[in-house]
DRENPA-3360 file (N, C-alpha, C; in nm, 2 decimals, always signed):
BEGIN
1 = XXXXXXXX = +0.08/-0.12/+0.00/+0.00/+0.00/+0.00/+0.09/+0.12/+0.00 ~ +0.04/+0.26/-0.07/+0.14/+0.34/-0.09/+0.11/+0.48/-0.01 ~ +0.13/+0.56/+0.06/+0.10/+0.66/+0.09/+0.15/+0.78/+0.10 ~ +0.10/+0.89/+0.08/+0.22/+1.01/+0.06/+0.14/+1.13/+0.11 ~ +0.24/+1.22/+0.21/+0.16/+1.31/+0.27/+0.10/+1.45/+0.18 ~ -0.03/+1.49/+0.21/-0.04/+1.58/+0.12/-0.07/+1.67/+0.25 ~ -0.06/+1.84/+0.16/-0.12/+1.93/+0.25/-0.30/+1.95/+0.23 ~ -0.35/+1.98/+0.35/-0.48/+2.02/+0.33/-0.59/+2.05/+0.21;
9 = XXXXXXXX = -0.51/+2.19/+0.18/-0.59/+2.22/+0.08/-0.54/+2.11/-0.07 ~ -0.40/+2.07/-0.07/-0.42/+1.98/-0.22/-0.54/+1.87/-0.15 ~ -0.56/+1.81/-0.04/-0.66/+1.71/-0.05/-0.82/+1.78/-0.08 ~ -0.81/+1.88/-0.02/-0.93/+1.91/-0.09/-0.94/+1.96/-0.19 ~ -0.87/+1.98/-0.28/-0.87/+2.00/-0.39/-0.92/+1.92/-0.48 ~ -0.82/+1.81/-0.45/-0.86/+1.65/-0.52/-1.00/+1.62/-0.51 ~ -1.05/+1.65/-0.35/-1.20/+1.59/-0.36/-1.29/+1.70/-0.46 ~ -1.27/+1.77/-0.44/-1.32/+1.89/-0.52/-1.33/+1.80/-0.66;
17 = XXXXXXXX = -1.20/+1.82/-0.72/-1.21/+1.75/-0.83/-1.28/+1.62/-0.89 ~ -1.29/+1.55/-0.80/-1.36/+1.41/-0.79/-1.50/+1.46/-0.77 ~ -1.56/+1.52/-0.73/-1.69/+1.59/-0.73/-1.71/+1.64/-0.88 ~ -1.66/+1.68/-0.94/-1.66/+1.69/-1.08/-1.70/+1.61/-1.12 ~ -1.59/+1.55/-1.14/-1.55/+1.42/-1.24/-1.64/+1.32/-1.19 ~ -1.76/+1.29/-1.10/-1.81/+1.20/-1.03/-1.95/+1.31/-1.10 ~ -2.00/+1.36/-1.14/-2.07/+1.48/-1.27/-2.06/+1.42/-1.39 ~ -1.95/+1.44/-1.44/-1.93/+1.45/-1.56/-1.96/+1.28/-1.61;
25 = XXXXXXXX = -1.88/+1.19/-1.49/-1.88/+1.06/-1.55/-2.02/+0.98/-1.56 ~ -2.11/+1.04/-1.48/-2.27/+0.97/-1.43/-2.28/+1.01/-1.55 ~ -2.30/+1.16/-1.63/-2.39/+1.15/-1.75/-2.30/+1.13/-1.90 ~ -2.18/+1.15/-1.92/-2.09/+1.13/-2.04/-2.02/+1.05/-2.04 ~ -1.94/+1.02/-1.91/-1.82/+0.94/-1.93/-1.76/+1.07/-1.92 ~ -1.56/+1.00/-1.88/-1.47/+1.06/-1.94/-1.45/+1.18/-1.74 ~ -1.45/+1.11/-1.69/-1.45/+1.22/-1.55/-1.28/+1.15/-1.52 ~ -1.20/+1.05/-1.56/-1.11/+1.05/-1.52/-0.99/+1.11/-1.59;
33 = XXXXXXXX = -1.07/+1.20/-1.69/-0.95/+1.35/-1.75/-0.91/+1.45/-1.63 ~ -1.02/+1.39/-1.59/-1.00/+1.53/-1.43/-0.94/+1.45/-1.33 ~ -0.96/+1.33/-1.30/-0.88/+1.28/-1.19/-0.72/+1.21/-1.18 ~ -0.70/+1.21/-1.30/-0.58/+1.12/-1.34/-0.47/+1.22/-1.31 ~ -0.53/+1.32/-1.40/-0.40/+1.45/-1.42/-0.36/+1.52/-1.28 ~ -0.51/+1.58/-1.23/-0.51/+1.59/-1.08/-0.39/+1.53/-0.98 ~ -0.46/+1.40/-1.01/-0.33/+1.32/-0.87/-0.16/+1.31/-0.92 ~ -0.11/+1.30/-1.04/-0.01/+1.31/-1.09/+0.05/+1.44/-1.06;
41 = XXXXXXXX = -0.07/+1.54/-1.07/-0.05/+1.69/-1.01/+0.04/+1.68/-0.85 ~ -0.03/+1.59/-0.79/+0.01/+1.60/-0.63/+0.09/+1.51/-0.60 ~ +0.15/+1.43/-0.68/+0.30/+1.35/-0.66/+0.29/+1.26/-0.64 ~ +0.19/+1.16/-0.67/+0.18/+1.04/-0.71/+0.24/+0.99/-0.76 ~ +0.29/+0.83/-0.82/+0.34/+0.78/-0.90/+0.29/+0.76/-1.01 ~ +0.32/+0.70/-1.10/+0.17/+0.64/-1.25/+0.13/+0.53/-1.21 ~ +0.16/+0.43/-1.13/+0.10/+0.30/-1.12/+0.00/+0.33/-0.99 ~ +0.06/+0.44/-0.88/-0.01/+0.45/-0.77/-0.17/+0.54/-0.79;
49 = XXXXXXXX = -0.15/+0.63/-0.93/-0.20/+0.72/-0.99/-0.33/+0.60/-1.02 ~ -0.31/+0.57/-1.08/-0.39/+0.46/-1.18/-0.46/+0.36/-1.09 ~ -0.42/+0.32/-0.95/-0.48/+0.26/-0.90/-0.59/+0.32/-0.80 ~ -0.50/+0.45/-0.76/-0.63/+0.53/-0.67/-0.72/+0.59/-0.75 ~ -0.74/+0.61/-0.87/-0.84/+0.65/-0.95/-0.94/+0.49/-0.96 ~ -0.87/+0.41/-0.96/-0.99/+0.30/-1.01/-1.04/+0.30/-0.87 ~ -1.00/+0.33/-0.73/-1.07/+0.29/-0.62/-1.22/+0.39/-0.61 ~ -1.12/+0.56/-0.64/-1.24/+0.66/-0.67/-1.33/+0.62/-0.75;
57 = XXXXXXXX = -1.29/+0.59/-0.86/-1.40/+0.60/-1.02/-1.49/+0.49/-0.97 ~ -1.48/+0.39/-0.91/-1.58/+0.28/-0.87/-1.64/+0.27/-0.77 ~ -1.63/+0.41/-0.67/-1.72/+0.45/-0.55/-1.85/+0.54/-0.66 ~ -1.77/+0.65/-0.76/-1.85/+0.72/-0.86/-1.97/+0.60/-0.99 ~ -1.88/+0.52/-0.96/-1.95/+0.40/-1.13/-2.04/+0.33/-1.05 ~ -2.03/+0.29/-0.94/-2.17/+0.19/-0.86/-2.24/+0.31/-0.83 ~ -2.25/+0.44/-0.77/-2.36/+0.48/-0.75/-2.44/+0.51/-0.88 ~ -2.35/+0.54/-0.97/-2.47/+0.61/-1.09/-2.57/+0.48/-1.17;
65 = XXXXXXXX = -2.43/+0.38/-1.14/-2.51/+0.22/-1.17/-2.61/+0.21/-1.17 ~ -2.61/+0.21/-0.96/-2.77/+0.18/-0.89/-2.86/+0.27/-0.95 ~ -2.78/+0.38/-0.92/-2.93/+0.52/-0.99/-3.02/+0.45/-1.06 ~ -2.93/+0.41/-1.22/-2.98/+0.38/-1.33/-3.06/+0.28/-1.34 ~ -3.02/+0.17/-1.24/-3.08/+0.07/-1.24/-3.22/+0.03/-1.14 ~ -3.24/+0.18/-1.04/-3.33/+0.17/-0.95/-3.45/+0.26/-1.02 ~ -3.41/+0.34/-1.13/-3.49/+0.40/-1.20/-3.52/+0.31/-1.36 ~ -3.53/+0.17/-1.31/-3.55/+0.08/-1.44/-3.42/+0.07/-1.55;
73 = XXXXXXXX = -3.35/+0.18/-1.53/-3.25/+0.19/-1.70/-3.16/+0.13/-1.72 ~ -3.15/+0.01/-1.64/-3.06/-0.07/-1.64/-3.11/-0.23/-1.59 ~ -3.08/-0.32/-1.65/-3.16/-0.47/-1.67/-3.03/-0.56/-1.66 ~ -3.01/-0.54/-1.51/-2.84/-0.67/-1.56/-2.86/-0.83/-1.62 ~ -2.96/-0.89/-1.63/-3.03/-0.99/-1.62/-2.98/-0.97/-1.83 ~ -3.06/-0.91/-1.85/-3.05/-0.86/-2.01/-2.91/-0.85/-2.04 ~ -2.80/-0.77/-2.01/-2.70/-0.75/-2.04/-2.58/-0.85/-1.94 ~ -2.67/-0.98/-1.92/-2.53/-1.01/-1.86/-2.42/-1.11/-1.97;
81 = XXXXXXXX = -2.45/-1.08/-2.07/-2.27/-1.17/-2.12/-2.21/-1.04/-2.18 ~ -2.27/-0.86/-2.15/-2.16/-0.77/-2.14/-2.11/-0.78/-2.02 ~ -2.17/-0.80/-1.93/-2.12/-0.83/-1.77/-1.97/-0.92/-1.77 ~ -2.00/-0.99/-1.83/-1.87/-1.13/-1.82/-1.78/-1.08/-1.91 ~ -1.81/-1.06/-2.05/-1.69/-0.98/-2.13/-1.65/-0.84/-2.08 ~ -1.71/-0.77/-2.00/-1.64/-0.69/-2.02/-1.56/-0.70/-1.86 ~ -1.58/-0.81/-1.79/-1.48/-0.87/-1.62/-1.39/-0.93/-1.74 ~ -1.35/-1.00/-1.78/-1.25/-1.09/-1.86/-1.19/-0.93/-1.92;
89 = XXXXXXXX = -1.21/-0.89/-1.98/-1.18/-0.77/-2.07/-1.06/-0.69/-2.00 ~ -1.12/-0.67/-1.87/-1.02/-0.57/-1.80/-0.94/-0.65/-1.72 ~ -0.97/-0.78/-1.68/-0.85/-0.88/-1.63/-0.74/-0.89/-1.74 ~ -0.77/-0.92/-1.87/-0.70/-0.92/-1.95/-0.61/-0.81/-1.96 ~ -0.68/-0.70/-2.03/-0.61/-0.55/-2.00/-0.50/-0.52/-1.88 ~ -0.54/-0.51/-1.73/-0.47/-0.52/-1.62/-0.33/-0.63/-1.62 ~ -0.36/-0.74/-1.65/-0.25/-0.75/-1.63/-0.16/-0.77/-1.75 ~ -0.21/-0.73/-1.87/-0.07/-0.75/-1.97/-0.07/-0.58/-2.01;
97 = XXXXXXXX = -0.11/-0.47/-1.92/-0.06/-0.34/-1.93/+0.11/-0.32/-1.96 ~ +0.17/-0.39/-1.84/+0.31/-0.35/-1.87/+0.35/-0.46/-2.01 ~ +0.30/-0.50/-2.07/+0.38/-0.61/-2.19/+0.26/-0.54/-2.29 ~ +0.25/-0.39/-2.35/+0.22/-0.35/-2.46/+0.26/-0.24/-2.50 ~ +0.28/-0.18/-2.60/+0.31/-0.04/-2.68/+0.19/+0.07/-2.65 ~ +0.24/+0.13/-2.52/+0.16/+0.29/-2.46/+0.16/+0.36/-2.57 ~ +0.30/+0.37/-2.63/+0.33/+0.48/-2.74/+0.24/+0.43/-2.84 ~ +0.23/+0.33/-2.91/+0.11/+0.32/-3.01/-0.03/+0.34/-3.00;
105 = XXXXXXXX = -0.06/+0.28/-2.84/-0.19/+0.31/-2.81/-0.22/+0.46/-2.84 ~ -0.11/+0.52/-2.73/-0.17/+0.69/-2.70/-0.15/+0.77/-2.88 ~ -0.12/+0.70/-2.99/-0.08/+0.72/-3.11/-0.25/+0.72/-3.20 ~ -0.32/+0.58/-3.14/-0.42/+0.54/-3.23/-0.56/+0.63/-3.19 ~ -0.55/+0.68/-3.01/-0.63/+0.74/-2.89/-0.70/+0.83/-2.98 ~ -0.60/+0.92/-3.00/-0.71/+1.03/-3.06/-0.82/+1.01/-3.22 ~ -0.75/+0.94/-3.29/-0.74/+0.92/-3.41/-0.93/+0.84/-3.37 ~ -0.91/+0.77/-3.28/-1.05/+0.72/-3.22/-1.15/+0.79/-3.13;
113 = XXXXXXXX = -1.16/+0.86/-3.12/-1.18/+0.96/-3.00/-1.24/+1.11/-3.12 ~ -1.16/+1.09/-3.24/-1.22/+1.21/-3.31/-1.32/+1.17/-3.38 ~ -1.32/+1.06/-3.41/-1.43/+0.99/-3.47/-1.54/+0.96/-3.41 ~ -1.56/+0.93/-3.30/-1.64/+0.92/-3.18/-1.70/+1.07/-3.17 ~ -1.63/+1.18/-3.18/-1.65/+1.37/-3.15/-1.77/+1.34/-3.30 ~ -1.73/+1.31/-3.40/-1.76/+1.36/-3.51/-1.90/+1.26/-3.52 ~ -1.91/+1.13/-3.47/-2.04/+1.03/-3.48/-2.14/+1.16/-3.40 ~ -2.12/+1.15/-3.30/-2.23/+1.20/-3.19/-2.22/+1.38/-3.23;
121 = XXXXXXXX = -2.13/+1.44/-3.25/-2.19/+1.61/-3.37/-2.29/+1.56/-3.50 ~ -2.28/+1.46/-3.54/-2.35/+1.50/-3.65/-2.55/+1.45/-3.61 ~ -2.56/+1.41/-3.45/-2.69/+1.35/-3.41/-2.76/+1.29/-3.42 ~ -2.67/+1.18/-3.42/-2.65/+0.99/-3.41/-2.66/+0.97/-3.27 ~ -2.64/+1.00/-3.16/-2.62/+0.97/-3.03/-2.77/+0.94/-3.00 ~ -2.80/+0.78/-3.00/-2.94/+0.76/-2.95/-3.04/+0.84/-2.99 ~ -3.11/+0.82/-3.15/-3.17/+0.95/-3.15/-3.32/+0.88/-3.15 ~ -3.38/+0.78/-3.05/-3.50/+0.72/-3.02/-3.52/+0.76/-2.88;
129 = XXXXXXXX = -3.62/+0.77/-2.87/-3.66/+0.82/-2.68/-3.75/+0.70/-2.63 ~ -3.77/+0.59/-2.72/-3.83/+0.49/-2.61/-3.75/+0.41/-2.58 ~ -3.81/+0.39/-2.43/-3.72/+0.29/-2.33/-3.72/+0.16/-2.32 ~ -3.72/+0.11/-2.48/-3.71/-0.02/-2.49/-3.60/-0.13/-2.57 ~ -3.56/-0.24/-2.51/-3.43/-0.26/-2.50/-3.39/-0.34/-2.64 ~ -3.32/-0.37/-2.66/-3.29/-0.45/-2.86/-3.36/-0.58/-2.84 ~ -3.39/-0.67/-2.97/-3.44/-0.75/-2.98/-3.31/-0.88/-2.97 ~ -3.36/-0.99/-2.86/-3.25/-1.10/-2.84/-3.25/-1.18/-2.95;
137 = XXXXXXXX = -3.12/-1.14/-2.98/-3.12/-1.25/-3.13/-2.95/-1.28/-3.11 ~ -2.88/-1.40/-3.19/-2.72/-1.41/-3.21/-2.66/-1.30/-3.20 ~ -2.66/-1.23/-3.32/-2.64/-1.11/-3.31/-2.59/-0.99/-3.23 ~ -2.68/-1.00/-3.15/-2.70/-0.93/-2.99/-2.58/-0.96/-2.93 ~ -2.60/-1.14/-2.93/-2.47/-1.18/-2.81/-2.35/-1.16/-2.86 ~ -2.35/-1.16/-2.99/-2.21/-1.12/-3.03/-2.18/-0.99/-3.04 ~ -2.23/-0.89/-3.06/-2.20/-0.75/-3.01/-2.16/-0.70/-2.85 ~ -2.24/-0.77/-2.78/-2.21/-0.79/-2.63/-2.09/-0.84/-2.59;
145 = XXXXXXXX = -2.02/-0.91/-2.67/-1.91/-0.98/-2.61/-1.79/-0.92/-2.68 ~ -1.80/-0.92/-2.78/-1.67/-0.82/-2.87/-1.70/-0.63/-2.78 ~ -1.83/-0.61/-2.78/-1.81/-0.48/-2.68/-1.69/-0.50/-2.57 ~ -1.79/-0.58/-2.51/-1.77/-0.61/-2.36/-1.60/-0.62/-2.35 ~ -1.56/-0.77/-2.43/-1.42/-0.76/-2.45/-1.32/-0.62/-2.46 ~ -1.33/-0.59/-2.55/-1.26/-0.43/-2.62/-1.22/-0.37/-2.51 ~ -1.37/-0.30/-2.48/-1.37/-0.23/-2.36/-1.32/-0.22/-2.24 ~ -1.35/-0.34/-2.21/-1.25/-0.39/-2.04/-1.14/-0.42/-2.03;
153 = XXXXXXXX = -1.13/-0.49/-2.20/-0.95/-0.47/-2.20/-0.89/-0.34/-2.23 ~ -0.97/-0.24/-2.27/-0.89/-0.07/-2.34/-0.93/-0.04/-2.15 ~ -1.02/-0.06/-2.09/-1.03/+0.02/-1.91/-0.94/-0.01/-1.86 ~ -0.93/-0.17/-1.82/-0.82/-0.23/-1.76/-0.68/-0.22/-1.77 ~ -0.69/-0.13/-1.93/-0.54/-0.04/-1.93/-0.50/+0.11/-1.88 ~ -0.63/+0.11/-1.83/-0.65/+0.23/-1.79/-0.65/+0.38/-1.87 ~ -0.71/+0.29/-1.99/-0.75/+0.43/-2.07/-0.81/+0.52/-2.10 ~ -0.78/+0.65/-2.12/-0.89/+0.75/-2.09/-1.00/+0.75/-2.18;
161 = XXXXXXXX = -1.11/+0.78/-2.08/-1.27/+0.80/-2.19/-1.34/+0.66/-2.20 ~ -1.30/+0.55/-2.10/-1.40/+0.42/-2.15/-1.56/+0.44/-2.11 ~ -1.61/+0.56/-2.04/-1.69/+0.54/-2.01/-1.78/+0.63/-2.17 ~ -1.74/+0.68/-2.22/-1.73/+0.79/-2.33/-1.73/+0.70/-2.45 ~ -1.67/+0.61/-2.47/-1.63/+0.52/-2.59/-1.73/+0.43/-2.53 ~ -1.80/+0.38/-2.44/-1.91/+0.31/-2.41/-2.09/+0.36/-2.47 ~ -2.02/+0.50/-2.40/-2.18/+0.57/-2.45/-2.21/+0.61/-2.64 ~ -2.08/+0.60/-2.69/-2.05/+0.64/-2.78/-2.09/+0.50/-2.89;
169 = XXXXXXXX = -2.04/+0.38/-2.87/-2.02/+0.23/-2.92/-2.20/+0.19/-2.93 ~ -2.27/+0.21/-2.78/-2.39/+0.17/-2.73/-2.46/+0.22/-2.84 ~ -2.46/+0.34/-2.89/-2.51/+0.39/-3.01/-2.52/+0.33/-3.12 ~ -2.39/+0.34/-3.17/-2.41/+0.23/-3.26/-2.45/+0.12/-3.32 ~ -2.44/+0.03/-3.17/-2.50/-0.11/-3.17/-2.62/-0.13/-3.11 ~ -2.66/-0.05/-3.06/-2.81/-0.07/-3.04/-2.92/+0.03/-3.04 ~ -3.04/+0.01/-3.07/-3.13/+0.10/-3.10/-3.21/+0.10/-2.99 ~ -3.15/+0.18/-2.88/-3.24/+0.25/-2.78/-3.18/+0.34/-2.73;
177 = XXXXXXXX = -3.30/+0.45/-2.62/-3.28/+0.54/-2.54/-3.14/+0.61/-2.51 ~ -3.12/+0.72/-2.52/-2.98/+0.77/-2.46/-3.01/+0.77/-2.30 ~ -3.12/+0.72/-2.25/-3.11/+0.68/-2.11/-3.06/+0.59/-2.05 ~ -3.12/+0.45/-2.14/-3.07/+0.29/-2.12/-2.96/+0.30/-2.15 ~ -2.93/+0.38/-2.27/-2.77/+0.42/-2.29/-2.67/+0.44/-2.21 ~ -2.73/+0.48/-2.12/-2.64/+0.59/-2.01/-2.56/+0.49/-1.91 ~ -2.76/+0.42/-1.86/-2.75/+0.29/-1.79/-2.65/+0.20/-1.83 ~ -2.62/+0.12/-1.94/-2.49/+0.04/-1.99/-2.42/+0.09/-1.90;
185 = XXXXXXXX = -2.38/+0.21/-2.01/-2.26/+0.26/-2.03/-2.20/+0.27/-1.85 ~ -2.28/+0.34/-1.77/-2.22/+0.37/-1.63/-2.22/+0.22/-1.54 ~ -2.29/+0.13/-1.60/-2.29/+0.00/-1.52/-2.14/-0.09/-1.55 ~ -2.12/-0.08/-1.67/-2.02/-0.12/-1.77/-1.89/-0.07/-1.67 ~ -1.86/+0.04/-1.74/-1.81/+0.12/-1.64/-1.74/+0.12/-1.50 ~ -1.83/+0.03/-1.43/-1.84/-0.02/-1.28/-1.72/-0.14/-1.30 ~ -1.83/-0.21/-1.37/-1.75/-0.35/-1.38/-1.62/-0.33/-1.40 ~ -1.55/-0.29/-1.47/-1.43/-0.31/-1.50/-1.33/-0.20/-1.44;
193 = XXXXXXXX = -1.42/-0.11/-1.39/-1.32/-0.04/-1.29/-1.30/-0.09/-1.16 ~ -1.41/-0.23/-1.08/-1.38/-0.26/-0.96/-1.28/-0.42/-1.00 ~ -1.30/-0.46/-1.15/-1.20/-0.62/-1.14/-1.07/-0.51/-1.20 ~ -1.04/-0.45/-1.24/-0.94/-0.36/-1.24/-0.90/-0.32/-1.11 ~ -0.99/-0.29/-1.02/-0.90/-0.25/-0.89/-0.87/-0.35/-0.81 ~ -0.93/-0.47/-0.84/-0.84/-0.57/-0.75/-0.72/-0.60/-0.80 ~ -0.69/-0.60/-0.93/-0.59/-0.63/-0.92/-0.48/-0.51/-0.89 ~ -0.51/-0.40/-0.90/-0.39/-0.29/-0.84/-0.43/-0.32/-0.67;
201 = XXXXXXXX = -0.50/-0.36/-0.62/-0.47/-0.34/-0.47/-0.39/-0.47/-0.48 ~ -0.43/-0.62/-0.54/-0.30/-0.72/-0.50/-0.16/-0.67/-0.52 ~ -0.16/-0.60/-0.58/-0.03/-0.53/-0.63/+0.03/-0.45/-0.56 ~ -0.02/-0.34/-0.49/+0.00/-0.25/-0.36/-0.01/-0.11/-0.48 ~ -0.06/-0.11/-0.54/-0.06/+0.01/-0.66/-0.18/+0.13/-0.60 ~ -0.21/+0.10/-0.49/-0.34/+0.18/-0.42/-0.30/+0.32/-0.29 ~ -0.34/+0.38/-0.30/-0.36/+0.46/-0.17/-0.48/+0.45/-0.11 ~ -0.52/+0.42/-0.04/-0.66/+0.41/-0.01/-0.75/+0.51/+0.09;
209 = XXXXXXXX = -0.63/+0.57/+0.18/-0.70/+0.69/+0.22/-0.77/+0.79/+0.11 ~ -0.66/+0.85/+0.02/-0.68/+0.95/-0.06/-0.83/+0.89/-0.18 ~ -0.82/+0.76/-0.16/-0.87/+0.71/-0.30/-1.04/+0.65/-0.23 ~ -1.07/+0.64/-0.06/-1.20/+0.65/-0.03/-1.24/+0.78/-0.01 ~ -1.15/+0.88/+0.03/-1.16/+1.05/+0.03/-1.21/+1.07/-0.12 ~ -1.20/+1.05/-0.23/-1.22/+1.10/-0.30/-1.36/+1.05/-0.37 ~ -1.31/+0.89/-0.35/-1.45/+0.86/-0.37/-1.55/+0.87/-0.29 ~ -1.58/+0.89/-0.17/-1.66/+0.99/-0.11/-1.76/+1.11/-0.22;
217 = XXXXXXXX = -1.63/+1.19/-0.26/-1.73/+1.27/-0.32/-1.69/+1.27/-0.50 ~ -1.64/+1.13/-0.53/-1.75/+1.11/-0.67/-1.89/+1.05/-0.64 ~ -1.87/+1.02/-0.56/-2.00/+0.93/-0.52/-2.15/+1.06/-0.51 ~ -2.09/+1.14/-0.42/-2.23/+1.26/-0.48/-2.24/+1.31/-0.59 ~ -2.11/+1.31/-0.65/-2.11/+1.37/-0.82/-2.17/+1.31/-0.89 ~ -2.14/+1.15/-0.88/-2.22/+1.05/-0.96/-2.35/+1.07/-0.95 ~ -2.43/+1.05/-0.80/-2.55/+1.08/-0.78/-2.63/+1.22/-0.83 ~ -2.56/+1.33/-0.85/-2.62/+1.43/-0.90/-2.61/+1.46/-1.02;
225 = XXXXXXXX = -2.51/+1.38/-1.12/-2.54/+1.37/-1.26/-2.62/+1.29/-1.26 ~ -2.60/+1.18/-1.23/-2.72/+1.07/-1.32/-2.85/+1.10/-1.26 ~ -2.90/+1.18/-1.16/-3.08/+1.19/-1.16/-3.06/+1.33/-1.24 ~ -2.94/+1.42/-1.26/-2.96/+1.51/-1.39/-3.00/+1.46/-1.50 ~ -2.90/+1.36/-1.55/-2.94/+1.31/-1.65/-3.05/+1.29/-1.69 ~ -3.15/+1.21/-1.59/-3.28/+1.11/-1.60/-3.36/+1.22/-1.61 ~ -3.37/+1.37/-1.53/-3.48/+1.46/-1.55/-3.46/+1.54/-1.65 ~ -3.34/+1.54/-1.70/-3.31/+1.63/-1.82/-3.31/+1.55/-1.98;
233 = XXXXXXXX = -3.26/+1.44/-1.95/-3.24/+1.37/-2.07/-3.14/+1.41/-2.17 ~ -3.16/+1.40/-2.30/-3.09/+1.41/-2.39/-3.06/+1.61/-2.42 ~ -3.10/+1.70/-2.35/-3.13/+1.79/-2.32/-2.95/+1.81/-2.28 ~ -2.95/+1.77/-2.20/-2.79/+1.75/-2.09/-2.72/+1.66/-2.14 ~ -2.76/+1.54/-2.17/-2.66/+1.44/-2.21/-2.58/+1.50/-2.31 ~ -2.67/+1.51/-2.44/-2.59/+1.57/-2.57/-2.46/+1.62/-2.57 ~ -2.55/+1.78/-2.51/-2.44/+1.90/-2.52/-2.29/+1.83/-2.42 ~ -2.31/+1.83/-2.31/-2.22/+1.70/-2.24/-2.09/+1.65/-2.28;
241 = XXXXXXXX = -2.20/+1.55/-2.34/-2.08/+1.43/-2.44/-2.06/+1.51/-2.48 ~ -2.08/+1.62/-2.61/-2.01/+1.62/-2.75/-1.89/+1.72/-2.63 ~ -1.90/+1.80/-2.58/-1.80/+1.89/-2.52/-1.63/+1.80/-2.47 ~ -1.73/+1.66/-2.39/-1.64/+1.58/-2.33/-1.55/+1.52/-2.44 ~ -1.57/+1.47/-2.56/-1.52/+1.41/-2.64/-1.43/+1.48/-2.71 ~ -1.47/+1.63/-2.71/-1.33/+1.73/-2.83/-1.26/+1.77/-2.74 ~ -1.29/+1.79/-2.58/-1.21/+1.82/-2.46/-1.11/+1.70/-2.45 ~ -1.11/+1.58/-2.46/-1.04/+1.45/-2.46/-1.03/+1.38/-2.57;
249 = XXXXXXXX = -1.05/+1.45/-2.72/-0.95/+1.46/-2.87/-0.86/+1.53/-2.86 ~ -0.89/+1.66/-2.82/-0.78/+1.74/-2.80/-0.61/+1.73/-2.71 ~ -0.70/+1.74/-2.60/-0.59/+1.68/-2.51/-0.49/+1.53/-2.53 ~ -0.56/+1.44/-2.57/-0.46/+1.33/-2.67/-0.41/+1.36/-2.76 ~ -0.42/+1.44/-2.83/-0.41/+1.49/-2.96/-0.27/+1.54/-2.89 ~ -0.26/+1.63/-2.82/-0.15/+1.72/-2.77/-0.05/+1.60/-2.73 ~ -0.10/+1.56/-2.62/-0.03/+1.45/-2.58/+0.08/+1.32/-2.67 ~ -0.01/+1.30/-2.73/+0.02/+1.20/-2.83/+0.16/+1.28/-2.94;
257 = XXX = +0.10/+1.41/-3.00/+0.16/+1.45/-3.09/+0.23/+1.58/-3.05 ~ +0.22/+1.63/-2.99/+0.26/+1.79/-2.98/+0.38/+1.80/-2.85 ~ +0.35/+1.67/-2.75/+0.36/+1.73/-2.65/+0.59/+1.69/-2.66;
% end
C-alpha cells in the first residue's frame, strides 16, 4: 500500500475534483481527464495514480449504476454476457498493461476519440426516446461480447474515456434510449473499474485513504449527474458528451503529438 503526505488544501482540492468528475462521469463518461491528471499533479506515481483513480471511479460508477438501475434503465439480467466480457476484458487488459506499446496506443487514442466527436456532432447519439431494449437474437450476443471484451481490456489499461467510448459504441450497436444508454454505459463502467482495482490493490498500486476521500465525493457527483441526467435527458446528455469528447480529442491529440 502506498502513501504520501499531502497538505490540506491539495486534498481538498482533489475531492473537489472528484466531485466533478463523479458529474461528468454519471452523465458522459470521461471524468477520469479530471482525476488522473489531478493526482499526478500532487506527486503520485503512474501505477499509484492509476490505482487510486480505479478505487475513486468505482465509488462514482456503482452509484450512478444503482441510480440507473433503481430507475428501471438498467436490466443486468438482459446484459449479462456484457457483464462477463467486459470482467475478462479488464483482467486481461490489467495484467498485460506492462507487456504493450503505450506509445502506439496513446498514437491510435485520438485518431479514435475524433471519430467518436464527429459520430455524436452529427446527431446519431441515441436519436430514439423509447425505453425499450434491442431484440435477443445471435447477433446481440455477439456485439455484447466483442463490446464487452474491447472495452475492459482498453479500461483495464487504464484508458482514458471508457466510459465515453461506451456511450459512444452503445449507439451504434443498439437502437435505444440515450437513457438505457447511459445505464450500460455507467454499469459497464463499474464493472471493470472494480476487477481492475483488485488487481492494483493485490499489487500494492493503491492509496486508499486518498482514493475513499475521493471517492466519497465522486459518489455525490455521480449521484447528482445521473438523476440530472434522467430529469433532463438528452437535453444534458448531448451537449455534455459532445463537449467531453473534443475536450479528450484534444488533449490526446496534444499528448500523443505535440507534446
Amino acid at each position: 500500500m502506498f502513501e504520501l503526505a499531502l497538505d490540506p488544501m491539495t486534498w481538498g482540492l482533489l475531492c473537489l475534483v472528484a466531485l466533478a468528475a463523479g458529474f461528468i462521469d454519471a452523465v458522459a463518461g470521461g471524468g477520469g481527464m479530471l482525476t488522473v491528471p489531478a493526482l499526478l499533479t500532487a506527486g503520485l506515481p503512474p501505477h499509484v495514480t492509476l490505482g487510486t483513480n480505479k478505487l475513486a471511479a468505482s465509488f462514482g460508477s456503482i452509484t450512478a449504476s444503482i441510480t440507473y438501475y433503481r430507475k428501471q434503465l438498467f436490466n443486468p439480467r438482459f446484459w449479462a454476457a456484457s457483464i462477463f466480457a467486459t470482467a475478462i476484458g479488464a483482467i486481461l487488459g490489467t495484467l498485460l498493461v506492462d507487456h504493450l506499446s503505450v506509445d502506439l496506443l496513446n498514437k491510435l487514442l485520438p485518431v479514435i476519440i475524433i471519430f467518436v466527436a464527429c459520430y455524436s456532432l452529427f446527431g446519431k447519439l441515441s436519436t430514439t426516446e423509447e425505453h425499450t431494449l434491442p431484440l435477443v437474437n445471435k447477433a446481440l450476443r455477439v456485439k455484447q461480447w466483442i463490446q464487452g471484451l474491447t472495452l475492459g481490456f482498453f479500461d483495464g489499461m487504464a484508458g482514458p474515456g471508457a466510459g465515453t467510448f461506451w456511450t459512444a459504441s452503445n449507439s451504434m450497436l443498439y437502437k435505444m434510449s440515450l437513457l438505457l444508454n447511459c445505464g450500460l454505459a455507467r454499469s459497464m463502467n463499474f464493472v471493470s473499474n472494480f476487477i481492475s482495482l483488485i488487481t492494483f490493490v493485490a499489487l500494492g498500486h493503491v492509496n486508499f485513504l486518498l482514493g475513499f476521500s475521493m471517492g466519497v465525493f465522486l459518489m455525490f457527483g455521480a449521484w447528482l449527474g445521473a438523476h440530472s441526467a434522467i430529469k433532463f435527458g438528452s437535453k444534458l446528455i448531448k451537449p455534455l458528451f459532445n463537449t467531453i469528447v473534443i475536450i479528450l480529442a484534444g488533449k490526446l491529440i496534444i499528448e500523443a503529438y505535440l507534446a
